[in-house]
C-alpha positions as CSV (number, residue, x, y, z in Angstrom):
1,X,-10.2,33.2,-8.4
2,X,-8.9,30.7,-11.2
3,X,-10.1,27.2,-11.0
4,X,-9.2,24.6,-13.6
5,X,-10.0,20.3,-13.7
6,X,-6.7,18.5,-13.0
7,X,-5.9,14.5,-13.4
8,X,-3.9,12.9,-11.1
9,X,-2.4,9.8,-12.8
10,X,0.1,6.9,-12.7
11,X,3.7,7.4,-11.3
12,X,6.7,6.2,-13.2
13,X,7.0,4.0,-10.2
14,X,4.5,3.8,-7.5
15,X,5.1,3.2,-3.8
16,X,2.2,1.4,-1.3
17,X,3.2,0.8,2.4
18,X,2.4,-1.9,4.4
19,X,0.5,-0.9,7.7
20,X,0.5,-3.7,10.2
21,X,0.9,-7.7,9.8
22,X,2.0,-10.5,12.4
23,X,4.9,-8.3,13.4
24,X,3.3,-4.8,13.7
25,X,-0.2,-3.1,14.7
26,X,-2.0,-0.4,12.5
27,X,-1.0,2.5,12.6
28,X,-4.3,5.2,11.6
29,X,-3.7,7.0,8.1
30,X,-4.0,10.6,9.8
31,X,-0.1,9.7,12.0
32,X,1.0,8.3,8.3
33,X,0.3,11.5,6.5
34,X,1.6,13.5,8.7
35,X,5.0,11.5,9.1
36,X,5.4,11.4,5.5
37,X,4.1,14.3,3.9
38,X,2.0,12.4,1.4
39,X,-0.5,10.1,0.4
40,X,0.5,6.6,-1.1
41,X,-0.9,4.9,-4.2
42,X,-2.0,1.9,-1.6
43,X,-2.1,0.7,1.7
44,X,-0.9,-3.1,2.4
45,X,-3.1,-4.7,5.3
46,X,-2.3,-8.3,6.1
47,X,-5.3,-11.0,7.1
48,X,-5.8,-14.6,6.8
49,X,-9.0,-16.8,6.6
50,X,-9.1,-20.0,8.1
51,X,-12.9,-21.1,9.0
52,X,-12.8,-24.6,8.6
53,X,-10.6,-24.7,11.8
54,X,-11.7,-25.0,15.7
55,X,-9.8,-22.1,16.6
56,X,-11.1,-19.7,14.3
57,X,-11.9,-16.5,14.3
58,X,-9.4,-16.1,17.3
59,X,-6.1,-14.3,16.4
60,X,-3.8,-18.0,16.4
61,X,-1.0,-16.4,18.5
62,X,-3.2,-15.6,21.3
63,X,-5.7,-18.5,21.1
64,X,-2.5,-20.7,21.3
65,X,-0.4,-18.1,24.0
66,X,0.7,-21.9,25.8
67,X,2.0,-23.5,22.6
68,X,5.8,-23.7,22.2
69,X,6.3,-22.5,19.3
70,X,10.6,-21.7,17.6
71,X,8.9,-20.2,14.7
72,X,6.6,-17.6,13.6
73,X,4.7,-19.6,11.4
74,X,4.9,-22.9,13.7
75,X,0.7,-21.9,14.9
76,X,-1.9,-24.2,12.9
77,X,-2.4,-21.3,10.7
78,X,-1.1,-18.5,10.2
79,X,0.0,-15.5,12.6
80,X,-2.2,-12.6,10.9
81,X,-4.8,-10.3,12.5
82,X,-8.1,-12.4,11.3
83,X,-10.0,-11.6,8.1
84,X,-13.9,-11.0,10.2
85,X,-15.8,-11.2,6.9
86,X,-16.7,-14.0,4.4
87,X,-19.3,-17.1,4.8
88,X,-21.5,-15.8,7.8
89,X,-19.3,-12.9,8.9
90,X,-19.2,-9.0,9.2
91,X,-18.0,-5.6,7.2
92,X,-18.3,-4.2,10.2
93,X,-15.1,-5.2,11.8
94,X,-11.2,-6.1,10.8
95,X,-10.0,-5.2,8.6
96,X,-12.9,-3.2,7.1
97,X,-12.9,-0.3,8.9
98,X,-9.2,0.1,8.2
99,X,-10.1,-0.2,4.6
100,X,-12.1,2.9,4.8
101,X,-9.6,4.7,6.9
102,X,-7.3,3.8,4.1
103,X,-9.8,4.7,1.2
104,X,-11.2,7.9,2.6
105,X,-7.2,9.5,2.5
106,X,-7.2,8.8,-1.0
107,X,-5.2,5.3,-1.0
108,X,-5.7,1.8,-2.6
109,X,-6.7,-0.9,-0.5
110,X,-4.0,-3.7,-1.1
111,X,-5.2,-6.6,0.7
112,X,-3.0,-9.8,1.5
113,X,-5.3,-12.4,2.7
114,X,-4.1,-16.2,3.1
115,X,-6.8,-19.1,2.7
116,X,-7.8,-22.2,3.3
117,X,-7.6,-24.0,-0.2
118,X,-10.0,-26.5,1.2
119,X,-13.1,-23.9,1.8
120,X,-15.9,-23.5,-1.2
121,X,-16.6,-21.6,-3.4
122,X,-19.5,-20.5,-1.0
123,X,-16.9,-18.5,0.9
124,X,-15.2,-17.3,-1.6
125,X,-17.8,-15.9,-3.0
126,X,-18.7,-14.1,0.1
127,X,-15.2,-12.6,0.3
128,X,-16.1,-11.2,-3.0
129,X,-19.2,-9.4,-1.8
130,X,-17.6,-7.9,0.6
131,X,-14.6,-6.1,-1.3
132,X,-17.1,-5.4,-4.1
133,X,-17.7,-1.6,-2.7
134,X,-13.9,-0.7,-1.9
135,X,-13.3,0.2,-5.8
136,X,-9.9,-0.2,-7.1
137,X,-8.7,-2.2,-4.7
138,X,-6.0,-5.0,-4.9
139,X,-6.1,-8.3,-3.7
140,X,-2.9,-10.4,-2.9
141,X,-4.0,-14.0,-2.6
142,X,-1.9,-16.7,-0.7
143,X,1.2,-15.0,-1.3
144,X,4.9,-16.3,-1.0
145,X,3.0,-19.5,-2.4
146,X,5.9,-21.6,-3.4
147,X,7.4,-20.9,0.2
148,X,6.4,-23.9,2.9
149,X,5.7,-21.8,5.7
150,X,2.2,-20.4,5.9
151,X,-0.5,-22.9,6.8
152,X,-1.8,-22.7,3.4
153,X,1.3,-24.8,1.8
154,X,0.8,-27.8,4.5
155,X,-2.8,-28.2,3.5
156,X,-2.9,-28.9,-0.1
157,X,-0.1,-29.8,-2.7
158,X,1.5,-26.6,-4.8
159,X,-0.5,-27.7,-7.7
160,X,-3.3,-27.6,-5.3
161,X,-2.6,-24.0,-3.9
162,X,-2.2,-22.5,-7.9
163,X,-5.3,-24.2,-9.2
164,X,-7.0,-22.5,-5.8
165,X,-5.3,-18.8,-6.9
166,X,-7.3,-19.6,-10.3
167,X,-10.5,-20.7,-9.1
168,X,-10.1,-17.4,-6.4
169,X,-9.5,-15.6,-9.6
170,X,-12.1,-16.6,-11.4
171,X,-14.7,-15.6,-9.0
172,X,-13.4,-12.1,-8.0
173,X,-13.8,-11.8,-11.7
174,X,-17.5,-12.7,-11.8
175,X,-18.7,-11.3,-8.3
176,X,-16.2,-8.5,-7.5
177,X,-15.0,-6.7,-10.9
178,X,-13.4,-4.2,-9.4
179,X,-10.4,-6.1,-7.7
180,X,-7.1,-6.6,-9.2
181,X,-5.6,-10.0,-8.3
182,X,-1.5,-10.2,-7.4
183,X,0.2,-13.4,-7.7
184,X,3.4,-13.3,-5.6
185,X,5.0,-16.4,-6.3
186,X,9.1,-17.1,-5.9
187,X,10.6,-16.0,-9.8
188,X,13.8,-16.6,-11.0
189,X,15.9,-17.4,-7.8
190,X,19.3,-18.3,-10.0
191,X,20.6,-16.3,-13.2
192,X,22.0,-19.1,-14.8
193,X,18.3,-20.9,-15.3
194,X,15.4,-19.0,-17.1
195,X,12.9,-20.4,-14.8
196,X,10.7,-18.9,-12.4
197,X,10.4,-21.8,-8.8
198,X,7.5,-24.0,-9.6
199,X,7.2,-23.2,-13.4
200,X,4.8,-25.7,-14.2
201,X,2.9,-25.8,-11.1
202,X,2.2,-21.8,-11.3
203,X,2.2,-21.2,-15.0
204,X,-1.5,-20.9,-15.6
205,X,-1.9,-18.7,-12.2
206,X,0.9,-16.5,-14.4
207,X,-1.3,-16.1,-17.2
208,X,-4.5,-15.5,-15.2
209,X,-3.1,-12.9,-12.7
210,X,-3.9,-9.8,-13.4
211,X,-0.8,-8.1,-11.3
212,X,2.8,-10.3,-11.0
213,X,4.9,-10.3,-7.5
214,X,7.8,-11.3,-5.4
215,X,8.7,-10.7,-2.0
216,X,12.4,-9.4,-1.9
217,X,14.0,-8.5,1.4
218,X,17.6,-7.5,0.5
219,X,18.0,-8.7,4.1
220,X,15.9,-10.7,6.2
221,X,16.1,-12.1,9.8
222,X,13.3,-14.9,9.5
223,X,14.6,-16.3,13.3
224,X,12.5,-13.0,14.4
225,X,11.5,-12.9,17.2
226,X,12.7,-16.2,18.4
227,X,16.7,-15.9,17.9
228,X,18.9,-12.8,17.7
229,X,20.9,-12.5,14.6
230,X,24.4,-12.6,15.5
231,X,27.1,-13.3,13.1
232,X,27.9,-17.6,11.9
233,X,24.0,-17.3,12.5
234,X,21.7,-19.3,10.2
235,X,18.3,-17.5,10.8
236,X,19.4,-14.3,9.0
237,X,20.8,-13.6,5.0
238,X,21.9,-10.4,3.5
239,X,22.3,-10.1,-0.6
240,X,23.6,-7.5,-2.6
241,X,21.4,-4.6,-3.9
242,X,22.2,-4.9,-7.7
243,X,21.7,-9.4,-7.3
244,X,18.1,-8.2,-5.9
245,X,17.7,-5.7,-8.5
246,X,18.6,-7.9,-11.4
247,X,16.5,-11.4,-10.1
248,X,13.5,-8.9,-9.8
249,X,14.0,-7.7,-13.3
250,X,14.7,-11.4,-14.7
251,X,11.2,-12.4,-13.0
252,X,9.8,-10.2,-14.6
253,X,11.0,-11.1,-18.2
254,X,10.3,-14.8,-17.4
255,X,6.9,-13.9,-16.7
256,X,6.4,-12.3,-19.8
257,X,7.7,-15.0,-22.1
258,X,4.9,-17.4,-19.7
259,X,2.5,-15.2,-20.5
260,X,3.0,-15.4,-24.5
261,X,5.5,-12.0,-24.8
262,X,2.7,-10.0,-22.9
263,X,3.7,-7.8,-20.2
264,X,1.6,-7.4,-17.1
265,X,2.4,-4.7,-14.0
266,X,5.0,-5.7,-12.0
267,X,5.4,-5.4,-8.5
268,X,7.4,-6.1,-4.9
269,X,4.6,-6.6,-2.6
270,X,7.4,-6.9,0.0
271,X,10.6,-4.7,-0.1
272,X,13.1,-3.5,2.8
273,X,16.7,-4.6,4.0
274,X,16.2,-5.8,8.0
275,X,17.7,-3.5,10.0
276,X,18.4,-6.8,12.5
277,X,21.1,-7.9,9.8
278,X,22.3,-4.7,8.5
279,X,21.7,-2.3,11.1
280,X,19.9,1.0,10.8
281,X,22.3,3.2,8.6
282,X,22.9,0.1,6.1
283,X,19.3,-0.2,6.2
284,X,18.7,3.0,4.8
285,X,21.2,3.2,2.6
286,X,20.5,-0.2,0.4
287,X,16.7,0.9,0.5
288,X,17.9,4.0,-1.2
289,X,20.7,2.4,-3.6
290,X,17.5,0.2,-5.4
291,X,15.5,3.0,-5.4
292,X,18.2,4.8,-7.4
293,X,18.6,1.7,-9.3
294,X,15.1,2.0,-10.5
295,X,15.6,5.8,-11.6
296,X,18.7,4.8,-13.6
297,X,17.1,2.1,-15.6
298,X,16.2,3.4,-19.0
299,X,13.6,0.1,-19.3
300,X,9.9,1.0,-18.3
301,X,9.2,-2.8,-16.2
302,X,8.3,-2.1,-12.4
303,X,5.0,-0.8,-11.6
304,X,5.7,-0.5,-7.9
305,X,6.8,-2.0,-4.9
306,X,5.5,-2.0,-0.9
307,X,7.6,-0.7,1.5
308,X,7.6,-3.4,4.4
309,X,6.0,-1.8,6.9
310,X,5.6,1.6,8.7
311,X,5.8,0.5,12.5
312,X,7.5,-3.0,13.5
313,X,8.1,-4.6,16.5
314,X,11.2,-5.9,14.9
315,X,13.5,-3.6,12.4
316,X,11.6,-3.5,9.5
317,X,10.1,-0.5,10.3
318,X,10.4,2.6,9.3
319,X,9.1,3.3,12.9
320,X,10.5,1.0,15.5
321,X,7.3,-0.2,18.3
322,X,7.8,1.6,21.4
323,X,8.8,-1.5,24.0
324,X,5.9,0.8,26.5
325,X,3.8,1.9,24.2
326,X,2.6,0.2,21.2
327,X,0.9,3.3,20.1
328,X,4.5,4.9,19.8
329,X,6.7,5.1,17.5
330,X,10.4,5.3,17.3
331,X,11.9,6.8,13.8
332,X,14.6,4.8,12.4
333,X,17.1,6.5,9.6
334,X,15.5,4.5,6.9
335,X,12.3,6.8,7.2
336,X,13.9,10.2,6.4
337,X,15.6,8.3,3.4
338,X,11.9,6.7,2.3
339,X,10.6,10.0,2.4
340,X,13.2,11.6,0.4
341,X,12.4,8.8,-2.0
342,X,8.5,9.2,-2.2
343,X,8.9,12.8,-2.6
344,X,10.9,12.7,-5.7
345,X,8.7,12.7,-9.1
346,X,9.6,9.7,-10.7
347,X,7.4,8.1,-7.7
348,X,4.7,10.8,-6.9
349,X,1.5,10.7,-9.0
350,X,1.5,12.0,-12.5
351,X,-0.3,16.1,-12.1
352,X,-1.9,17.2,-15.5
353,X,-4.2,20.1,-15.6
354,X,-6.9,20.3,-17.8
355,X,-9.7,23.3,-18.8
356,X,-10.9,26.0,-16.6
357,X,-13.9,25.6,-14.3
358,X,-16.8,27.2,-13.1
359,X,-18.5,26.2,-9.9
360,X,-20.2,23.8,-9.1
361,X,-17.7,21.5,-10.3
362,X,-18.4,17.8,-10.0
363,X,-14.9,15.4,-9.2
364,X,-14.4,12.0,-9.6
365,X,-12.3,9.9,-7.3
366,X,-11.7,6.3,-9.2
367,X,-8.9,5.3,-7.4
368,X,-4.9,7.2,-6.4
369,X,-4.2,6.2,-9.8
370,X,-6.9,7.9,-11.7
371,X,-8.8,11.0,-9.9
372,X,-10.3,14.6,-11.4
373,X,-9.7,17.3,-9.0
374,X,-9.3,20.9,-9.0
375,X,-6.8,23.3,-8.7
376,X,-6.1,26.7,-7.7
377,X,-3.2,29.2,-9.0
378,X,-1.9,31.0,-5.4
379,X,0.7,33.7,-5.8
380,X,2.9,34.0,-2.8
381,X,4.5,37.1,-1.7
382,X,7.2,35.3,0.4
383,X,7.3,32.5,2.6
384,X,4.2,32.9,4.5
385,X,3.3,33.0,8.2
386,X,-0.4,32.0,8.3
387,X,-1.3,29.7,5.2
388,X,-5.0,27.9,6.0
389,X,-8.2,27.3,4.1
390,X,-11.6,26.8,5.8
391,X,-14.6,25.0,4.3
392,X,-18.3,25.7,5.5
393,X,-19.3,22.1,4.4
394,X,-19.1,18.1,5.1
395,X,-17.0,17.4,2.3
396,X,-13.9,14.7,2.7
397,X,-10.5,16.1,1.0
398,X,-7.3,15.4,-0.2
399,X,-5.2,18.6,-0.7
400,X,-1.8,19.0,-2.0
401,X,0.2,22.3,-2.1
402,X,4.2,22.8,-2.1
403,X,4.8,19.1,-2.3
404,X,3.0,18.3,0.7
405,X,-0.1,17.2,0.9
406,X,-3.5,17.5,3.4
407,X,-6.6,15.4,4.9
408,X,-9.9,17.0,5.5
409,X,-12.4,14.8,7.1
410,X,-16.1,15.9,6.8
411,X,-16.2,17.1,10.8
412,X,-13.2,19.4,9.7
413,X,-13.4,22.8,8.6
414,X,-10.2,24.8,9.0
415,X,-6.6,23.0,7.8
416,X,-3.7,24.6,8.7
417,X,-1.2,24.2,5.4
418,X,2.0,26.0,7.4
419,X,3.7,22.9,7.4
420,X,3.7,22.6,3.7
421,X,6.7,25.6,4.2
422,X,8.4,24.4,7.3
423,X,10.8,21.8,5.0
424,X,10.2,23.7,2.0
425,X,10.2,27.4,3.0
426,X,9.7,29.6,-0.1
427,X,12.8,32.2,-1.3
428,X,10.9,34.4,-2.5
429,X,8.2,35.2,-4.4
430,X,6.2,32.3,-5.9
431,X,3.3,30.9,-7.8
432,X,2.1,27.6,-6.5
433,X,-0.7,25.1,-7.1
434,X,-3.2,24.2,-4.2
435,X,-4.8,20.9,-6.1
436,X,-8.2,19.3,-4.6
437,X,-9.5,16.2,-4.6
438,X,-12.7,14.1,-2.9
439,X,-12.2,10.3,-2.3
440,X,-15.4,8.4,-1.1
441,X,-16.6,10.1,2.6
442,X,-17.2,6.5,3.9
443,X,-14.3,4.6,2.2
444,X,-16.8,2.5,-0.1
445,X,-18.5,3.4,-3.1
446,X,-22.4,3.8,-4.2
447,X,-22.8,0.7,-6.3
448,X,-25.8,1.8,-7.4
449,X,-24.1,4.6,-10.0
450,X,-24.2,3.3,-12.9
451,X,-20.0,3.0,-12.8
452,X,-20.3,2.6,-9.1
453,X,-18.2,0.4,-8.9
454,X,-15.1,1.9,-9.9
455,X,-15.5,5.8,-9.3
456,X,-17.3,7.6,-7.0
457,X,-18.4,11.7,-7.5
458,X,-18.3,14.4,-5.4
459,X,-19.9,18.2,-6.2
460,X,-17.9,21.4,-4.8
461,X,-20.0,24.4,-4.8
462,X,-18.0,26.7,-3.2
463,X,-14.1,27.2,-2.6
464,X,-13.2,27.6,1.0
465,X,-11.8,30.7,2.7
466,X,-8.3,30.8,1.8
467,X,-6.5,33.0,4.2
468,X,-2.5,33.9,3.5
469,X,-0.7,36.5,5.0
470,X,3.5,37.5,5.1
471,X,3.5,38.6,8.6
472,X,3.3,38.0,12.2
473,X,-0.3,39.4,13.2
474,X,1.1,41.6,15.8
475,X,5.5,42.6,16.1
């Protein structure tokens, strides 16, 4: 059997998801795979960290459940599942082990975590410890910051809440290497002023940042869940797609010329039209008019953006929460049209094979954006009937054959890969790529590698069982 080293690399435009926030509850990575057929570069999980306050670490919603609230953000801080590390906490709780869930199915953690600006650097420093063995992770710090409705914003002046991102920054860099920092701020909000909102307040944060952001909802019911949008409503906006599209990409230029002509990635850490104001075919299709937006444009700007979320109590989901059930799901149009979009190749990973192997081959996972696998030529007779491979060994997987791609946790040793051909059923014959890979077993990485910190390794010393046939066992 052939065997070769192959890279997985950078899309043209990569796509994370957010899983879970103050409207939605996580949803494991196994349910995600399978619903979508893929992997995504990251996974967006939404915390907040408020310790200086009596009613912390109690989620605020319920430790206030009598408060009379007409606003989501109306709690003395803010409505996110709580962040259980830092000063004095654990790893052993939120959102930690969803970290690893999201890690060990070879995804990015993107963490959104709002702050206190009036804690020290004591816990800050503590919040860096603990992200330290997650690898490439990314760390979105008091986003939306020139907004006024998270807690952060009432507790410190804007000057105050930028100098914070930079003294956050600053440490991340010194205790926790490994994590990327994302400034979502509010850019250029009119097209007849070259100014990002807050210029001078956020400027330094701009040149300190390693990742730039803004939160774009191409419609938005904010009233959620208090009001209903109905029309002459004033809880509720809709914009066009191409206004959306060309204040991203203006941003984005205005952060350049802040940052001294150089460019930085680019990203919407927030992205979706709410299906409250547009309804759930308008939803879908202004999702997918942006997306084609991005194809068409012949300028290389926009690293990614975060589809907001996967399950919602409200309508930005691509699942609607099951009224009965929260752990059901209810599939709204926009999903079939998101996956259309995250299967096409301008926002899949970048495949490049490299020389022929012999066992035992050693692969490095350093992140969705930068893994060595294996592969393996298949020739296909026809559309199979049985198509499975089974392991004798504890390793942790990611596989990828005919577009669609496969978990194997270390308890697992057979995985059925029919249903890479029940979407995509072969014509004929065919030659086709099954492609390996090994992310971290326990989500976290062996810091004490010598470059621990960003990759970890895995050995393969023998390929599994791969069992094909063309017919029905008996006719």
């Amino acid at each position: 059997m052939e065997l070769y080293k192959v890279h997985m690399g950078k899309a043209k435009c990569a796509v994370d998801l957010g899983d879970g926030s103050e409207r939605g509850e996580y949803v494991d990575q196994d349910y995600i795979l399978h619903k979508l057929g893929r992997p995504h570069r990251g996974v967006s999980l939404m915390y907040c960290y408020y310790p200086l306050d009596k009613e912390w670490p109690g989620r605020i919603s319920e430790v206030c459940k009598d408060m009379e609230v007409s606003f989501q953000w109306d709690y003395p801080y803010d409505d996110y599942f709580t962040y259980k590390g830092g000063l004095n906490g654990s790893t052993e709780d939120e959102p930690f082990n969803y970290m690893r869930d999201v890690r060990r199915h070879g995804q990015d953690v993107v963490l959104t975590l709002t702050i206190d600006p009036n804690v020290t650097d004591e816990h800050l420093i503590a919040i860096a410890k603990d992200l330290k063995p997650f690898g490439r992770m990314m760390l979105r710090i008091n986003h939306e910051a020139t907004g006024d409705w998270f807690s952060f914003t009432k507790r410190t002046s804007y000057q105050g809440v930028a100098d914070f991102y930079c003294r956050f920054n600053k440490i991340l860099k010194e205790y926790a290497p490994n994590v990327s920092t994302i400034l979502c701020i509010g850019g250029v909000e009119d097209k007849s002023k070259n100014e990002i909102t807050m210029e001078k307040e956020f400027s330094r944060a701009v040149k300190e940042t390693d990742i730039w952001s803004v939160d774009k909802y191409m419609a938005l019911h904010w009233g959620w869940p208090y009001d209903v949008a109905e029309k002459g409503g004033n809880s509720h906006s809709r914009s066009r797609v191409s206004d959306t599209y060309e204040l991203t990409k203006l941003s984005y230029k205005r952060f350049c010329e802040i940052n001294g002509g150089a460019s930085k990635p680019m990203v919407m850490s927030e992205f979706n039209a709410d299906g409250d104001v547009t309804g759930p075919y308008d939803q879908a299709e202004m999702v997918r008019e942006f997306c084609d937006m991005l194809k068409a444009d012949p300028d290389e700007w926009f690293s990614a953006f975060t589809f907001y979320q996967f399950r919602d109590r409200g309508r930005l989901g691509l699942e609607i929460e099951d009224p009965n059930n929260a752990d059901c799901g209810i599939e709204q149009p926009v999903l079939k049209a998101y996956k259309e979009i995250i299967h096409d190749d301008f926002f899949k990973p970048s495949m490049t094979r490299g020389e022929a192997l012999t066992l035992p081959a050693r692969l490095r996972w350093g992140g969705s954006e930068d893994a060595e696998g294996i592969e393996i030529p298949l020739h296909f007779d026809k559309n199979p009937h049985f198509c499975e491979v089974t392991f004798d060994d504890d390793s942790n997987l990611m596989m990828e054959i005919n577009g669609r791609w496969f978990y194997k946790s270390p308890k697992a040793k057979t995985i059925d890969l029919m249903s890479a051909f029940y979407e995509k059923p072969l014509d004929g014959e065919a030659d086709l790529t099954l492609r390996i890979f090994a992310p971290p077993a326990s989500g976290e990485n062996d810091l004490s590698l010598e470059d621990g910190l960003t990759n970890s390794y895995s050995v393969i010393t023998k390929l599994p069982d791969i069992r094909i046939r063309f017919e029905p066992v008996e006719k």
